[in-house]
Chimera marker file (.cmm) of the C-alpha trace (Angstrom):
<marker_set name="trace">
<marker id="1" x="11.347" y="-10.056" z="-10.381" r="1" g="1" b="0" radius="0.5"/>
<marker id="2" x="10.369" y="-13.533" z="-9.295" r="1" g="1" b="0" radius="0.5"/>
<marker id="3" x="11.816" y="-15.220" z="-12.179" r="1" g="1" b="0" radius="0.5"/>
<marker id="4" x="15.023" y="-13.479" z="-11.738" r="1" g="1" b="0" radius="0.5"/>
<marker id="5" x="14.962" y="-15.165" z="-8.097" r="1" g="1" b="0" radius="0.5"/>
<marker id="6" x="14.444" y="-18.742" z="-9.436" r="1" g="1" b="0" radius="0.5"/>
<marker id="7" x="10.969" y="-19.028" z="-9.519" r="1" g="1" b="0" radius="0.5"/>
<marker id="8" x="9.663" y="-20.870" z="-12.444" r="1" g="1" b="0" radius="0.5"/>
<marker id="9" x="6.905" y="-18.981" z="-14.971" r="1" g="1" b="0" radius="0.5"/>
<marker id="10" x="4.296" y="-20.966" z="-14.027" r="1" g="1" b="0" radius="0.5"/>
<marker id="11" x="4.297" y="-20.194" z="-10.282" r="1" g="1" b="0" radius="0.5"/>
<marker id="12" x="5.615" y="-16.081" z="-11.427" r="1" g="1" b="0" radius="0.5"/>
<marker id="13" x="2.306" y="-16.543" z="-13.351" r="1" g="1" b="0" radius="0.5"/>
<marker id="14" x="0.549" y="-18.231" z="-9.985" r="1" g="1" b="0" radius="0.5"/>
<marker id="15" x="1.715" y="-14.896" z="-7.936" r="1" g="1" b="0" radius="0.5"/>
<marker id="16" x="0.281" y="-12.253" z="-10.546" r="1" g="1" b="0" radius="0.5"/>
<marker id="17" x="-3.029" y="-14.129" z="-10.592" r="1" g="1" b="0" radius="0.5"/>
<marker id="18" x="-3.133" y="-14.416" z="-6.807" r="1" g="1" b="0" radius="0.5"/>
<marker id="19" x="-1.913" y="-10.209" z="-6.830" r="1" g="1" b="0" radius="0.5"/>
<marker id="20" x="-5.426" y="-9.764" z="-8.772" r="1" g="1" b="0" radius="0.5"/>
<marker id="21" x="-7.665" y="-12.330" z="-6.857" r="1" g="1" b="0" radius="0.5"/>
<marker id="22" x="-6.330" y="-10.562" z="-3.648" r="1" g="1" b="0" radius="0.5"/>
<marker id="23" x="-6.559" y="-6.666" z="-4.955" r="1" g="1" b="0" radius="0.5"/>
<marker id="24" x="-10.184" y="-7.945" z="-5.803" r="1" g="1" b="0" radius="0.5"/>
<marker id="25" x="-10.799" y="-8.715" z="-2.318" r="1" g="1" b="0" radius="0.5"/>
<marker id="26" x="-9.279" y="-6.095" z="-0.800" r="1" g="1" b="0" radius="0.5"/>
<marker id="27" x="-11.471" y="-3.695" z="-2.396" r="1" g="1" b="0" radius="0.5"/>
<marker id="28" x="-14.489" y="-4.942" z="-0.406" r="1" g="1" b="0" radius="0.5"/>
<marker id="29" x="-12.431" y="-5.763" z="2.899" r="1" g="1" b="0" radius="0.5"/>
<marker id="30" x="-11.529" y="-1.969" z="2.624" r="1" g="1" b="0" radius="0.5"/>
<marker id="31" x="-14.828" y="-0.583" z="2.697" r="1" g="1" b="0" radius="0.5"/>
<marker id="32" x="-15.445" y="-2.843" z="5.826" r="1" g="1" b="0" radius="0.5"/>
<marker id="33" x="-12.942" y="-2.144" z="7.692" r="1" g="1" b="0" radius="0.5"/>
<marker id="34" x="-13.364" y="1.592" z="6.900" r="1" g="1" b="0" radius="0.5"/>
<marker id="35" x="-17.045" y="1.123" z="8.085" r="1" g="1" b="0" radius="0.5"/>
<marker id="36" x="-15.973" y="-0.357" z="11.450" r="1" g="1" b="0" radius="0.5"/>
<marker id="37" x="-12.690" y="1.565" z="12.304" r="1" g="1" b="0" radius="0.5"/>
<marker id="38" x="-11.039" y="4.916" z="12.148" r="1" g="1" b="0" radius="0.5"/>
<marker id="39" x="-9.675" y="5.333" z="8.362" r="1" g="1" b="0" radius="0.5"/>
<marker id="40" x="-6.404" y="6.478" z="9.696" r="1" g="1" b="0" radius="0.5"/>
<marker id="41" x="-5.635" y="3.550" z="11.669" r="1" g="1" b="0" radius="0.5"/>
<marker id="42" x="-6.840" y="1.119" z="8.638" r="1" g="1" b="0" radius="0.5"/>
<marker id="43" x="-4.349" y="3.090" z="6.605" r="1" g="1" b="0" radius="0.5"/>
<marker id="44" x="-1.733" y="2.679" z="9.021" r="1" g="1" b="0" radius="0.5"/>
<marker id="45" x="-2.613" y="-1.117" z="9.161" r="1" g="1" b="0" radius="0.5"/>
<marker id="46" x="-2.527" y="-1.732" z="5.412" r="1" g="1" b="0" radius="0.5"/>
<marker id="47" x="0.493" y="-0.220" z="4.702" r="1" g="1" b="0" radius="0.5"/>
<marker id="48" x="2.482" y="-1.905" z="7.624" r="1" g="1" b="0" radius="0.5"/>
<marker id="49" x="1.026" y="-5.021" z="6.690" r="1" g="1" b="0" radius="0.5"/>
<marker id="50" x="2.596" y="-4.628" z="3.172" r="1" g="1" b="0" radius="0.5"/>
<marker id="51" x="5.798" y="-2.810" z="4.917" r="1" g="1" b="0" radius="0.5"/>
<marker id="52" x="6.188" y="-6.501" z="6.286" r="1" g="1" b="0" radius="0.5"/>
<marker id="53" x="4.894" y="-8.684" z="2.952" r="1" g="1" b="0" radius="0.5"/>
<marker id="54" x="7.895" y="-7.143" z="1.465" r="1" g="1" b="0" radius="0.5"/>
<marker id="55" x="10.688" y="-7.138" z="3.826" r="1" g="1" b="0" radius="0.5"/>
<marker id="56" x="9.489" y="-11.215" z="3.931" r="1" g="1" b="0" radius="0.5"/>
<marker id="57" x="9.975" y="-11.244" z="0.307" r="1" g="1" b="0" radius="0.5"/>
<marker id="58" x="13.394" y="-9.816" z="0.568" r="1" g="1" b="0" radius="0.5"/>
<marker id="59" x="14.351" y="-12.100" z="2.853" r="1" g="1" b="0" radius="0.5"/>
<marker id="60" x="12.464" y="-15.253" z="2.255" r="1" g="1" b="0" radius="0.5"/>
<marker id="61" x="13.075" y="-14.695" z="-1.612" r="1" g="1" b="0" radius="0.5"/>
<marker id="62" x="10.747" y="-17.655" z="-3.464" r="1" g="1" b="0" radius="0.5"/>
<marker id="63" x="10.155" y="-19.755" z="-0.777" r="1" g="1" b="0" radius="0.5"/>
<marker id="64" x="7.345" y="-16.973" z="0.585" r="1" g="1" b="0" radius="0.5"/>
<marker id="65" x="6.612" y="-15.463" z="-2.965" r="1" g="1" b="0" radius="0.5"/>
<marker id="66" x="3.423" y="-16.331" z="-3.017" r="1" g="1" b="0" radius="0.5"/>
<marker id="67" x="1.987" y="-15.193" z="0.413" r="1" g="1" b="0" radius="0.5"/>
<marker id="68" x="3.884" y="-12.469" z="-0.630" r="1" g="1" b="0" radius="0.5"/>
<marker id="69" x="2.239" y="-11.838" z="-3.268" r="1" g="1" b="0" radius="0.5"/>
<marker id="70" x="-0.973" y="-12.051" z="-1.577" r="1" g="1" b="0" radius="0.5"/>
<marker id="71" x="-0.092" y="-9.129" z="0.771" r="1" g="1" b="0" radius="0.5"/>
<marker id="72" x="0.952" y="-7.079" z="-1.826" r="1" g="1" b="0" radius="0.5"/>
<marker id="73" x="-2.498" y="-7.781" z="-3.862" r="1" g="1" b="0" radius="0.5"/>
<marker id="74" x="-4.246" y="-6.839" z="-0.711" r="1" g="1" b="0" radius="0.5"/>
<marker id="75" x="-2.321" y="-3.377" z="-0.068" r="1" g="1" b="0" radius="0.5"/>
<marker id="76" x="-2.520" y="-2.498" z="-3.623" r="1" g="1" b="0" radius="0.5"/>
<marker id="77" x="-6.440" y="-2.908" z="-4.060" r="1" g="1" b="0" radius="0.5"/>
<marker id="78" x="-6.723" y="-0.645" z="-0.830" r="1" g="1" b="0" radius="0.5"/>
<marker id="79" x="-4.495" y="2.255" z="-1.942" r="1" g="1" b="0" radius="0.5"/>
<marker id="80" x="-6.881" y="3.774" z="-4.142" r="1" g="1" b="0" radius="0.5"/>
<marker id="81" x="-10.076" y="3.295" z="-1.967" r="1" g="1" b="0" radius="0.5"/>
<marker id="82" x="-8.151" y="4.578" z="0.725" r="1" g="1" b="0" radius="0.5"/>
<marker id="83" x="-7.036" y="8.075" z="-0.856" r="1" g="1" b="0" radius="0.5"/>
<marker id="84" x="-10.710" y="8.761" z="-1.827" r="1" g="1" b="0" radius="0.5"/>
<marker id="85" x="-12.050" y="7.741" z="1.433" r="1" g="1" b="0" radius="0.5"/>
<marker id="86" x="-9.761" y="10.232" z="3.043" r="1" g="1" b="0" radius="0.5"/>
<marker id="87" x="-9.780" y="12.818" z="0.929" r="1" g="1" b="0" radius="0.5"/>
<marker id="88" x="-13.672" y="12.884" z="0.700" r="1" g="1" b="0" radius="0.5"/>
<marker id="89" x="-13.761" y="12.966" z="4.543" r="1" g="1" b="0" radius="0.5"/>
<marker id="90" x="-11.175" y="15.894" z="5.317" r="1" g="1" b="0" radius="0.5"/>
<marker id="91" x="-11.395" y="18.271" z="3.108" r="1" g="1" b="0" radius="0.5"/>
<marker id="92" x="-14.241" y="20.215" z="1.615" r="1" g="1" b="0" radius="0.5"/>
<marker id="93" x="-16.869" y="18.979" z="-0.636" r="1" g="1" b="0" radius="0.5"/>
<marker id="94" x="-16.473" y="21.938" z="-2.957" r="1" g="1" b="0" radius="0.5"/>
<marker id="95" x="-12.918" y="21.189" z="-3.356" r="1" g="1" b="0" radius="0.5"/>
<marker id="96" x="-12.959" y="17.508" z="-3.333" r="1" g="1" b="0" radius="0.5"/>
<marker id="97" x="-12.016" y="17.179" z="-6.966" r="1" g="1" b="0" radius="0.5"/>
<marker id="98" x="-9.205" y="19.408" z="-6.947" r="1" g="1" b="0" radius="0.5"/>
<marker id="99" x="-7.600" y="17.330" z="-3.832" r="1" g="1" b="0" radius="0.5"/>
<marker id="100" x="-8.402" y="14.241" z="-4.743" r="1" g="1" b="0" radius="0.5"/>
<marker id="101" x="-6.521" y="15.057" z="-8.095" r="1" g="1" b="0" radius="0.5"/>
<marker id="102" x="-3.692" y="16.432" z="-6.423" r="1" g="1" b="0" radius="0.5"/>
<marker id="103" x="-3.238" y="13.610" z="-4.178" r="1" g="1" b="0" radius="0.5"/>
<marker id="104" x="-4.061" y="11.066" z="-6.768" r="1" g="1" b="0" radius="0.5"/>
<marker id="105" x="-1.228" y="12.864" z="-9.132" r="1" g="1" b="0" radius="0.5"/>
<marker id="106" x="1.174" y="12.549" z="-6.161" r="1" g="1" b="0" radius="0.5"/>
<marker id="107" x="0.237" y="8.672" z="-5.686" r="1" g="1" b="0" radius="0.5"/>
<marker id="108" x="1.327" y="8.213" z="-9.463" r="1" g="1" b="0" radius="0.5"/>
<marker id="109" x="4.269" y="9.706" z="-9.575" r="1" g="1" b="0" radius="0.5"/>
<marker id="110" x="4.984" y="7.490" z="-7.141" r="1" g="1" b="0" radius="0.5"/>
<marker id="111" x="3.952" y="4.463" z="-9.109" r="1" g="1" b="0" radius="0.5"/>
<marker id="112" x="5.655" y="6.169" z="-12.570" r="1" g="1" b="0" radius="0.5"/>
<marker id="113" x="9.225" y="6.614" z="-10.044" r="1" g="1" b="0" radius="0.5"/>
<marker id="114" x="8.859" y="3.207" z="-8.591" r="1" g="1" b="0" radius="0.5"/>
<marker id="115" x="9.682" y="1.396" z="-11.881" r="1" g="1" b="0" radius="0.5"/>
<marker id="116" x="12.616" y="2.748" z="-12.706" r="1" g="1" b="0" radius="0.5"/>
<marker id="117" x="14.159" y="3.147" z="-9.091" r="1" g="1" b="0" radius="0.5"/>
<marker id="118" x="13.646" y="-0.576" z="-8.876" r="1" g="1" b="0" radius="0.5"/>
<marker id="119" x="15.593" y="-1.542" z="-11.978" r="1" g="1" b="0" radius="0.5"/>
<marker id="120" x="18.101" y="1.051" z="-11.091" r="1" g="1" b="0" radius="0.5"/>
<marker id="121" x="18.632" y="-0.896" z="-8.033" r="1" g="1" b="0" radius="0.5"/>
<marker id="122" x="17.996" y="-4.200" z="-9.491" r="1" g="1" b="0" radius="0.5"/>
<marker id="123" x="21.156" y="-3.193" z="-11.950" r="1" g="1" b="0" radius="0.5"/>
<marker id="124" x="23.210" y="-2.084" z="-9.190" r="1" g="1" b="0" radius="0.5"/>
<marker id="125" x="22.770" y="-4.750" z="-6.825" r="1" g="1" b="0" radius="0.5"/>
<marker id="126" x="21.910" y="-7.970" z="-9.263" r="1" g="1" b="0" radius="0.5"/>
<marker id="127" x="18.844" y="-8.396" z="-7.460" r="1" g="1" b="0" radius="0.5"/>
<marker id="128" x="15.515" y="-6.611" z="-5.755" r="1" g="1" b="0" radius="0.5"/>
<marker id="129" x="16.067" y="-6.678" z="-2.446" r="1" g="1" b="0" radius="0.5"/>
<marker id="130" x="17.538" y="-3.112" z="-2.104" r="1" g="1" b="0" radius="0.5"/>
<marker id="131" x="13.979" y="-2.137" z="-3.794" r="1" g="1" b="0" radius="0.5"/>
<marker id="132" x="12.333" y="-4.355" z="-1.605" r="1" g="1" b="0" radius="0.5"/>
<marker id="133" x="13.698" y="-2.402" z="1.736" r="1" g="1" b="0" radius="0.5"/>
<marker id="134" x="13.379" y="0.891" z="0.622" r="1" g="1" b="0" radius="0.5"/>
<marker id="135" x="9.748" y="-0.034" z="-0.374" r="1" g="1" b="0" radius="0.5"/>
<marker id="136" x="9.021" y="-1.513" z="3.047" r="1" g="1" b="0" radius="0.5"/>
<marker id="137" x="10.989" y="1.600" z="4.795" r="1" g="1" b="0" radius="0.5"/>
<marker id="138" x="8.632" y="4.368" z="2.547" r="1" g="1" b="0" radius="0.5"/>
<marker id="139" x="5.682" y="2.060" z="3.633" r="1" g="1" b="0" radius="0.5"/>
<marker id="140" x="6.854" y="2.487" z="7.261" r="1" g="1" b="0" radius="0.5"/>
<marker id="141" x="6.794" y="5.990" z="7.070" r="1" g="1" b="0" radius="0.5"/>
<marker id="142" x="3.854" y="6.467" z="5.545" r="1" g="1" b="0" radius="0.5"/>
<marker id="143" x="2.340" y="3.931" z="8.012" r="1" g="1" b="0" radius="0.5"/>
<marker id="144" x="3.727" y="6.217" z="10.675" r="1" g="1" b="0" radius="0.5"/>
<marker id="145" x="2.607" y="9.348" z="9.047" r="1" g="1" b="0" radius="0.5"/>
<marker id="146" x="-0.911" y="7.903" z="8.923" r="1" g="1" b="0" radius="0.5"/>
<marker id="147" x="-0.666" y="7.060" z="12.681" r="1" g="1" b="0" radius="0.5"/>
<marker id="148" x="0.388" y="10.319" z="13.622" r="1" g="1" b="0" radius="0.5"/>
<marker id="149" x="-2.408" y="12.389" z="12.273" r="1" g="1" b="0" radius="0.5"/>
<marker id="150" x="-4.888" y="9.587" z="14.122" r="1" g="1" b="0" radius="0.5"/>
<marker id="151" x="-2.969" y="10.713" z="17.340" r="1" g="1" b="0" radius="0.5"/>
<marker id="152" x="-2.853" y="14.454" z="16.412" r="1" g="1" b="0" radius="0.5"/>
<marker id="153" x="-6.411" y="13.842" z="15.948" r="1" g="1" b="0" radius="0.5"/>
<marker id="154" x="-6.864" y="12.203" z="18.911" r="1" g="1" b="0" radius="0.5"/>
<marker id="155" x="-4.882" y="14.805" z="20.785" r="1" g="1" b="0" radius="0.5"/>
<marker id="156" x="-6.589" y="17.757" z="19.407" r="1" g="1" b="0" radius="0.5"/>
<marker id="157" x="-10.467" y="16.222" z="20.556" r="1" g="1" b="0" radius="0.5"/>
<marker id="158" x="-11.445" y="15.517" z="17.317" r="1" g="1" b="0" radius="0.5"/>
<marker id="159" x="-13.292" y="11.783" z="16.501" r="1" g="1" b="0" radius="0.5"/>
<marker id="160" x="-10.444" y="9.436" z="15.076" r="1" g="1" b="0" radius="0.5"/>
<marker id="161" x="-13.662" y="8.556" z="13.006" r="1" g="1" b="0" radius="0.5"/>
<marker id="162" x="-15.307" y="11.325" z="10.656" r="1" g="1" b="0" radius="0.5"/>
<marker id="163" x="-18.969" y="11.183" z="11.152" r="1" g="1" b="0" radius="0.5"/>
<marker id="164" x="-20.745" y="10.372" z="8.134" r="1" g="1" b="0" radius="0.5"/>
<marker id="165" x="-22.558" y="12.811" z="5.713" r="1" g="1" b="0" radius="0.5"/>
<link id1="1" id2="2" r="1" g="1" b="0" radius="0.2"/>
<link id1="2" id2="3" r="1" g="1" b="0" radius="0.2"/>
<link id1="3" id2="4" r="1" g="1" b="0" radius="0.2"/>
<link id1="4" id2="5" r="1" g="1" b="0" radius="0.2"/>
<link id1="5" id2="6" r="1" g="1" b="0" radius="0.2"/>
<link id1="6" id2="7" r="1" g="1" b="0" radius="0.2"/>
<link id1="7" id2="8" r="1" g="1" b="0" radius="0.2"/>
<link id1="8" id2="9" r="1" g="1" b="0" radius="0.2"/>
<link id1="9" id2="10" r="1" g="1" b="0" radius="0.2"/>
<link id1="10" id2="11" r="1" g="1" b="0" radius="0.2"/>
<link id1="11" id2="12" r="1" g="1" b="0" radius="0.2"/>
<link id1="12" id2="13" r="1" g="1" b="0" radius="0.2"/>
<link id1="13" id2="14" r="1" g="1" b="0" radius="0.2"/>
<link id1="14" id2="15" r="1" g="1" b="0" radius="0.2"/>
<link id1="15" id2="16" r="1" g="1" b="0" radius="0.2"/>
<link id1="16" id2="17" r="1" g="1" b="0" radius="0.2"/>
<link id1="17" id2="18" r="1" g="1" b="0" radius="0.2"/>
<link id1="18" id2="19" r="1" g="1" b="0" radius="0.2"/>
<link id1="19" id2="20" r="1" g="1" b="0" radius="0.2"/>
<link id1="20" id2="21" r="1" g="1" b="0" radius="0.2"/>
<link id1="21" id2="22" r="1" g="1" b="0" radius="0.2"/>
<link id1="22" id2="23" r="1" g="1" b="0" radius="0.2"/>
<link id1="23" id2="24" r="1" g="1" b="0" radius="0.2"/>
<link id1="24" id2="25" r="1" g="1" b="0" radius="0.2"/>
<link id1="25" id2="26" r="1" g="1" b="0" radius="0.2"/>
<link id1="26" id2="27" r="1" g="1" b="0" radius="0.2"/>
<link id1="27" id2="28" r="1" g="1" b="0" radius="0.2"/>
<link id1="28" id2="29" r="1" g="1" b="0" radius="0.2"/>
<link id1="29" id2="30" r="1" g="1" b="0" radius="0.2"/>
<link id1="30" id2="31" r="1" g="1" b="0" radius="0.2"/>
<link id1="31" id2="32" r="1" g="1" b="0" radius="0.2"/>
<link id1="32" id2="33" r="1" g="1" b="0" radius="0.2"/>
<link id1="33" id2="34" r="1" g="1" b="0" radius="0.2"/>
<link id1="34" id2="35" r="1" g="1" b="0" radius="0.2"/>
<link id1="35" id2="36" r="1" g="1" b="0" radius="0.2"/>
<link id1="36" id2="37" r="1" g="1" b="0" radius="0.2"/>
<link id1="37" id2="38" r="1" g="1" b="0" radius="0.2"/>
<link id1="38" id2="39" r="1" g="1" b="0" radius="0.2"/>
<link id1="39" id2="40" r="1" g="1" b="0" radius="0.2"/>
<link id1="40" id2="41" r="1" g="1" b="0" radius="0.2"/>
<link id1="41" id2="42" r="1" g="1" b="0" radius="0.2"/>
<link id1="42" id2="43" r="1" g="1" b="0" radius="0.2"/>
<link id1="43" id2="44" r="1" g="1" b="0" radius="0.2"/>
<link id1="44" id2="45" r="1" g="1" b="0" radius="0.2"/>
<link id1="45" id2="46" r="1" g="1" b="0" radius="0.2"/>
<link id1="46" id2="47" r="1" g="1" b="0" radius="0.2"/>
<link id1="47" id2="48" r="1" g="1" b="0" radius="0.2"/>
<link id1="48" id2="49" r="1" g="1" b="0" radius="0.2"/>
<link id1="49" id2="50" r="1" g="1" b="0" radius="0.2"/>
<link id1="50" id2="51" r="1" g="1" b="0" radius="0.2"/>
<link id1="51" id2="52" r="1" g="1" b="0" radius="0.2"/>
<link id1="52" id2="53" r="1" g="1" b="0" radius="0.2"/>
<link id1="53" id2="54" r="1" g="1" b="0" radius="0.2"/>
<link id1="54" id2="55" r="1" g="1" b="0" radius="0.2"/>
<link id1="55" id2="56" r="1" g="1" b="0" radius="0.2"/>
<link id1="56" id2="57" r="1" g="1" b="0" radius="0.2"/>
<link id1="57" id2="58" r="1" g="1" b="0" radius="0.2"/>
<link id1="58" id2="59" r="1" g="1" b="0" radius="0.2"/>
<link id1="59" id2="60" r="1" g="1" b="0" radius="0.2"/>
<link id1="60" id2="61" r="1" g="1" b="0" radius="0.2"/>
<link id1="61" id2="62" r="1" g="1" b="0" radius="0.2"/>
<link id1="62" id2="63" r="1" g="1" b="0" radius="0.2"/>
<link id1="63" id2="64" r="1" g="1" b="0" radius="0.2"/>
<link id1="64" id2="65" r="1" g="1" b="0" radius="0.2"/>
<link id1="65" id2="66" r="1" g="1" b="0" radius="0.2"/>
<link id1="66" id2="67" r="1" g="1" b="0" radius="0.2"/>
<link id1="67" id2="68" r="1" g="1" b="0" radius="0.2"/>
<link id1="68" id2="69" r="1" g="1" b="0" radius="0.2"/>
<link id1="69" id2="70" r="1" g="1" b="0" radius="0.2"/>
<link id1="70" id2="71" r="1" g="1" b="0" radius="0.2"/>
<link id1="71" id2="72" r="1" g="1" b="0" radius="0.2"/>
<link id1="72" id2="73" r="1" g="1" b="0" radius="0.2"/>
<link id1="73" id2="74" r="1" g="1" b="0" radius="0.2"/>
<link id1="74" id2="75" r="1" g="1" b="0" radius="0.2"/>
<link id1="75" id2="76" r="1" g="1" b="0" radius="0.2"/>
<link id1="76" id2="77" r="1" g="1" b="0" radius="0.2"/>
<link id1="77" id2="78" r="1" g="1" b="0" radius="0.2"/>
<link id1="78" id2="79" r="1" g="1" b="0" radius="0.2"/>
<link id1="79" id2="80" r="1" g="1" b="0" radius="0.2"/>
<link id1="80" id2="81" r="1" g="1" b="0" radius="0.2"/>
<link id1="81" id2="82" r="1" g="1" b="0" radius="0.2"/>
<link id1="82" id2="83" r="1" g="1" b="0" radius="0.2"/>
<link id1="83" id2="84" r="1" g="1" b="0" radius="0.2"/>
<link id1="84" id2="85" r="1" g="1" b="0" radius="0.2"/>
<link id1="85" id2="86" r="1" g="1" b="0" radius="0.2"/>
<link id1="86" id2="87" r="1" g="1" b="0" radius="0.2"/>
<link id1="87" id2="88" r="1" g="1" b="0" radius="0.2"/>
<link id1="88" id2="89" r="1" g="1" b="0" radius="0.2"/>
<link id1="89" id2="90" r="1" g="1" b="0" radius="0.2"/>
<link id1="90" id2="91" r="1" g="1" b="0" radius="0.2"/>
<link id1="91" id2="92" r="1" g="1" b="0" radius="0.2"/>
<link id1="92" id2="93" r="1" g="1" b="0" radius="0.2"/>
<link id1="93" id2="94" r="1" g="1" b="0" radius="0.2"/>
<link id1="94" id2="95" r="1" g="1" b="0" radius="0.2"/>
<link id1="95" id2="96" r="1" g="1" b="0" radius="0.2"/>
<link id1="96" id2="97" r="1" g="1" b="0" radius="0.2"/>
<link id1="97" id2="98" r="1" g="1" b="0" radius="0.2"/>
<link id1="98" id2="99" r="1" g="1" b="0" radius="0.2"/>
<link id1="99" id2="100" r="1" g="1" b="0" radius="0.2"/>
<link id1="100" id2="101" r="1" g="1" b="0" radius="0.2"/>
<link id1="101" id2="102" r="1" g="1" b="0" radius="0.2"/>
<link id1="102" id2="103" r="1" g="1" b="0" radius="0.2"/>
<link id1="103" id2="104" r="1" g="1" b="0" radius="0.2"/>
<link id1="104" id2="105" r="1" g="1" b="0" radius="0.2"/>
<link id1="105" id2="106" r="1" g="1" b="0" radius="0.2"/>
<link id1="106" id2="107" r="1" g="1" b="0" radius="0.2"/>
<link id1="107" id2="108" r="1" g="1" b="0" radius="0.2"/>
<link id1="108" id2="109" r="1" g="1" b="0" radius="0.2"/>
<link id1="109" id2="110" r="1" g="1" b="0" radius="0.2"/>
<link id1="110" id2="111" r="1" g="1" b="0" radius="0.2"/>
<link id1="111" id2="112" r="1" g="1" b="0" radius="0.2"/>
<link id1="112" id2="113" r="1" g="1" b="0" radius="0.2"/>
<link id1="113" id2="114" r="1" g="1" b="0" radius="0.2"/>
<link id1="114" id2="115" r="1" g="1" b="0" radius="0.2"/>
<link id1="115" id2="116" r="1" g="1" b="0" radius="0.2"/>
<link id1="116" id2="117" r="1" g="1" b="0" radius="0.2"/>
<link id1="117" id2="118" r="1" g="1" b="0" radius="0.2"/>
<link id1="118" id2="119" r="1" g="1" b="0" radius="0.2"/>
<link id1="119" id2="120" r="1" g="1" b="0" radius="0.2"/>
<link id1="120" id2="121" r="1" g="1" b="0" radius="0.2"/>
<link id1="121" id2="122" r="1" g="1" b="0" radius="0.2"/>
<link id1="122" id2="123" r="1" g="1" b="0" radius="0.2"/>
<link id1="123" id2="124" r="1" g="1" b="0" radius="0.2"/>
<link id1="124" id2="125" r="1" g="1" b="0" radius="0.2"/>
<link id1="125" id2="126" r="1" g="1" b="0" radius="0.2"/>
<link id1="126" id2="127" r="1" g="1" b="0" radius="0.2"/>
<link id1="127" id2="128" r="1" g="1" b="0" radius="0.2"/>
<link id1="128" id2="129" r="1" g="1" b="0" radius="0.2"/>
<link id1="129" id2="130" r="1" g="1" b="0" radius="0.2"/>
<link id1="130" id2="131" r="1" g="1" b="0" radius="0.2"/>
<link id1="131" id2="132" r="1" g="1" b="0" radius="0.2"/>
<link id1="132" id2="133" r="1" g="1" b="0" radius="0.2"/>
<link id1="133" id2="134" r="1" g="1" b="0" radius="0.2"/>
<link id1="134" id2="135" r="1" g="1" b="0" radius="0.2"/>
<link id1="135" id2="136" r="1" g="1" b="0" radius="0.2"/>
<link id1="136" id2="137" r="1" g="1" b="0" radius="0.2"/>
<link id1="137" id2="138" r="1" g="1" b="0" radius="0.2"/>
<link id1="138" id2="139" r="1" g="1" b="0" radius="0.2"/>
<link id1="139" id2="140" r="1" g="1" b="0" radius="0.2"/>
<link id1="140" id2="141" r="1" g="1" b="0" radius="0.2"/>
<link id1="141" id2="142" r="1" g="1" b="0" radius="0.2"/>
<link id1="142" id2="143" r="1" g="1" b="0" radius="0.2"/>
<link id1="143" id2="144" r="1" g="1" b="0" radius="0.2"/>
<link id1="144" id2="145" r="1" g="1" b="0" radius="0.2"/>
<link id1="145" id2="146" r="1" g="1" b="0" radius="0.2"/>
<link id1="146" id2="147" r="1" g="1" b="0" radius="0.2"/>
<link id1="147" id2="148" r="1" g="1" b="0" radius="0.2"/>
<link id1="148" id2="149" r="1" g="1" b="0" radius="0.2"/>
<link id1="149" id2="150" r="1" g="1" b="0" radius="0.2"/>
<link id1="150" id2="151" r="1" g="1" b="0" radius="0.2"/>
<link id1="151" id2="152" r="1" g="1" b="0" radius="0.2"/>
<link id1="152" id2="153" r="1" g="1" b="0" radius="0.2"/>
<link id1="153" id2="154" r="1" g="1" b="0" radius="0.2"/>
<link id1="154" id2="155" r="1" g="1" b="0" radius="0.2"/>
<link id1="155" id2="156" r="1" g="1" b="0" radius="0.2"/>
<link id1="156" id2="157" r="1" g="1" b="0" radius="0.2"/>
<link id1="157" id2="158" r="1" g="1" b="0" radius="0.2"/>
<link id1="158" id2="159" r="1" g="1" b="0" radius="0.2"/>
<link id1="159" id2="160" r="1" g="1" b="0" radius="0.2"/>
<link id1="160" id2="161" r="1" g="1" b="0" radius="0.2"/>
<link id1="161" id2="162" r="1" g="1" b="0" radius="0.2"/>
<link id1="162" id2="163" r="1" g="1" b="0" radius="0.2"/>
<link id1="163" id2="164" r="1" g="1" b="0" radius="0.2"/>
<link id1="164" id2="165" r="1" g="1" b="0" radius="0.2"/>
</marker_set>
């Protein structure tokens, strides 16, 4: 995608390393922030934060590849941790492998789909920005969904933040 923009291999190669380095670290940033704040709103926070790495990537094109990049390392290396965390802490223990499955199944359809929507769109449009908006706007909504059930949570009595077992 970022050599079809004009960006040269070596810095296309630059971005995927810095995608890694940054999925790395957002493994461990994860588990702190889920230690300090409600998971929902961390969630919510993530995925708006990559909601707006990409719409700057559509826009900014190679000039902001690399930060890009970096955001999207960081939201990718929290997606996983993220649906475990959450699953582990709202439903049942005795059914935490069958959720977790379930949800973990839906998650890679979702990365199986991806793929080929993009380079549908790429084909159709000549380049990824399309792909890049509609990724941002399904990040947006799950973003909102995520808020939602904080406030629903909220509203209801319950602790935004699950106690720990």
């Amino acid at each position: 995608m970022l050599m079809d923009s004009g960006l040269s291999p070596a810095r296309a190669g630059l971005a995927a390393a810095l995608i890694g380095v940054s999925t790395i670290a957002a493994r461990l940033m994860t588990g702190a922030l889920l230690d300090r704040f409600p998971a929902f709103l961390v969630a919510c926070g993530i995925m708006a934060a990559a909601a707006l790495g990409l719409v700057l990537l559509a826009l900014g094109g190679v000039a902001v590849a690399l930060p890009g990049a970096l955001v999207i390392g960081l939201a990718v290396g929290s997606e996983v941790d993220l649906i475990a965390f959450l699953v582990g802490r709202h439903f049942p223990k005795s059914v935490y492998g069958q959720f977790y499955g379930a949800v973990y199944a839906v998650f890679l359809l979702g990365a199986a789909i991806g793929p080929a929507v993009s380079g549908y769109l790429r084909e159709a449009t000549g380049d990824y920005r399309a792909w890049l908006f509609v990724a941002a706007g399904l990040l947006v909504l799950a973003s909102a969904c995520a808020l939602m059930v904080a406030l629903r949570r909220q509203s209801a009595g319950a602790p935004l933040m699950a106690p720990a077992e």
